[in-house]
C-alpha positions in Angstrom: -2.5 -13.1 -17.7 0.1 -12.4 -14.5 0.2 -15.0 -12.0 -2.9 -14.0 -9.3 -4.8 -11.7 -12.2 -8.5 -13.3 -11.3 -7.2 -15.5 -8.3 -9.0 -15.2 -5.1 -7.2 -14.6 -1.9 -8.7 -15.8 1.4 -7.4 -14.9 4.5 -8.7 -13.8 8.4 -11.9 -14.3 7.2 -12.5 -12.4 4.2 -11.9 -12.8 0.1 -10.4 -11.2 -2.6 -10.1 -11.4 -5.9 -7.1 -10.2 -7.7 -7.8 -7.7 -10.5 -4.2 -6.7 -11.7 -0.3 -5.7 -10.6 -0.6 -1.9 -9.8 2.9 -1.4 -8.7 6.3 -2.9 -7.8 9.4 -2.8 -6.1 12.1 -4.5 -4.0 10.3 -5.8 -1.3 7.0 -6.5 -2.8 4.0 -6.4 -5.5 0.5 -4.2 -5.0 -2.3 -5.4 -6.5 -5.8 -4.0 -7.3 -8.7 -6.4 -6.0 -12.0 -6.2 -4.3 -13.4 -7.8 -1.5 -16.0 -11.0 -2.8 -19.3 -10.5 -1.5 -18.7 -6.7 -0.6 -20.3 -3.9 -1.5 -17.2 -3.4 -5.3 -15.3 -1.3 -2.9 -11.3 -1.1 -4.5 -8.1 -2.5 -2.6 -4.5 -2.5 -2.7 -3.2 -5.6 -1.5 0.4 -5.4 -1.3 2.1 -9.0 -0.9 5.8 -9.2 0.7 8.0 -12.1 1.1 8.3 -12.7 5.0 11.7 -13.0 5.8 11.9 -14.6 9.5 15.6 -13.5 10.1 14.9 -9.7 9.9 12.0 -7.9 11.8 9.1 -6.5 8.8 8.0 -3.1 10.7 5.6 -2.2 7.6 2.9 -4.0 9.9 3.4 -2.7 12.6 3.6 1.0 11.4 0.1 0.8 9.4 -2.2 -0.2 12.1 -0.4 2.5 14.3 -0.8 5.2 12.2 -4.8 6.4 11.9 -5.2 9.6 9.7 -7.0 10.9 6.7 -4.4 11.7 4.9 -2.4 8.5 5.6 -3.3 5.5 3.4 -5.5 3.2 5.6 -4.8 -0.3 6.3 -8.1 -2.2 6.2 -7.0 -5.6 6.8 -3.9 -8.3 6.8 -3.3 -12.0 6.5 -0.1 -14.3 6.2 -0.4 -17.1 3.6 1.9 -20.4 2.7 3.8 -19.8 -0.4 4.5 -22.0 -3.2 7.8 -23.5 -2.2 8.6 -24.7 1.1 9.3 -22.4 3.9 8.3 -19.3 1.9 5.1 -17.6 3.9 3.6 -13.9 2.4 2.2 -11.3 4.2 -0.5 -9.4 2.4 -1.3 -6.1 3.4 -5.2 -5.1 2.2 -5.2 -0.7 1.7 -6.5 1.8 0.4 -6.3 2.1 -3.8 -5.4 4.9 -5.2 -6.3 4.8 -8.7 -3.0 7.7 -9.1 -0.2 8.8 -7.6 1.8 12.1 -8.2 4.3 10.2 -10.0 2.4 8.4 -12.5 0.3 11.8 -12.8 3.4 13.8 -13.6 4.6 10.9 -15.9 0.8 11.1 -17.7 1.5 15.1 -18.4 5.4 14.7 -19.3 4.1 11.5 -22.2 1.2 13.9 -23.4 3.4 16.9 -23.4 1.5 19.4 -20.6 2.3 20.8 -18.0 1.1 19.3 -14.4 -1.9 20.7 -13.2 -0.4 22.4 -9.8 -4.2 22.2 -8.1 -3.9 18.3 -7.8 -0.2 18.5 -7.3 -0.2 21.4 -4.4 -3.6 19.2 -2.7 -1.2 15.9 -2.8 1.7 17.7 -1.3 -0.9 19.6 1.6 -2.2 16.5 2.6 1.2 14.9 3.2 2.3 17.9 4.7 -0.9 17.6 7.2 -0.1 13.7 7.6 3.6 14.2 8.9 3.1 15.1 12.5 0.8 12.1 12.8 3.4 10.2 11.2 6.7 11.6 13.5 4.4 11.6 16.7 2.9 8.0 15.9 6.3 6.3 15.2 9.1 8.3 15.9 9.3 7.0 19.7 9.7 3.8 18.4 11.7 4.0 15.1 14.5 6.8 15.5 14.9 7.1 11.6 11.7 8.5 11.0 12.2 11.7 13.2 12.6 14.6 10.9 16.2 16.0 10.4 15.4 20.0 10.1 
């Protein structure tokens, strides 16, 4: 069992327990839970090292963004790490059970060809999302205005 796999994170208030790493990456690690005493409803929580010499913007950018086609942030809480001086912020989202890539990478192991219906729907809806996104946060961070 990972470290956190059936741990309960409190935080702001509210409770989760930690089902299992989803995902990974530089900055961070997502993992599925649900909310104790709720009504079984799936989370991401994605839990990232806060670093108090550079400025984390991921915050900032998921409560100002508000659209359906934009994973939703639901809540957030900082918590003491293990060591000294180490402090996480957990950010509680949406789950999405897939995502294009680990679709595609489900077809290419099984030897089929991507459905294109799911593909072309994933692709629309972040098409629809990307003047939210530009008009949301491109006043305040010049590198997500579009290039063409």
């Amino acid at each position: 069992m990972a470290s956190g796999e059936g741990e309960i994170w409190e935080g702001g208030g509210r409770s989760f327990r930690v089902e299992k790493v989803v995902g990974n990456g530089a900055f961070g690690i997502v993992w599925r839970a649900h909310e104790e005493n709720g009504n079984g409803e799936l989370y991401a929580i994605k839990r990232v090292l806060i670093d108090r010499r550079y400025h984390n913007r991921e915050l900032e950018m998921m409560k100002a963004l508000d659209h359906e086609c934009v994973i939703r942030l639901h809540h957030h809480f900082e918590k003491a790490g293990r060591k000294r001086d180490e402090t996480y912020l957990h950010l509680v989202m949406d789950f999405l059970p897939e995502t294009i890539r680990s679709a595609s990478l489900a077809c290419e192991h099984r030897r089929i060809r991507s459905p294109t219906k799911g593909s072309s729907l994933q692709m629309s809806q972040g098409a629809c999302a990307r003047p939210q996104v530009i008009e949301c946060l491109g006043s305040r961070y010049p590198a997500v205005h579009p290039k063409c």
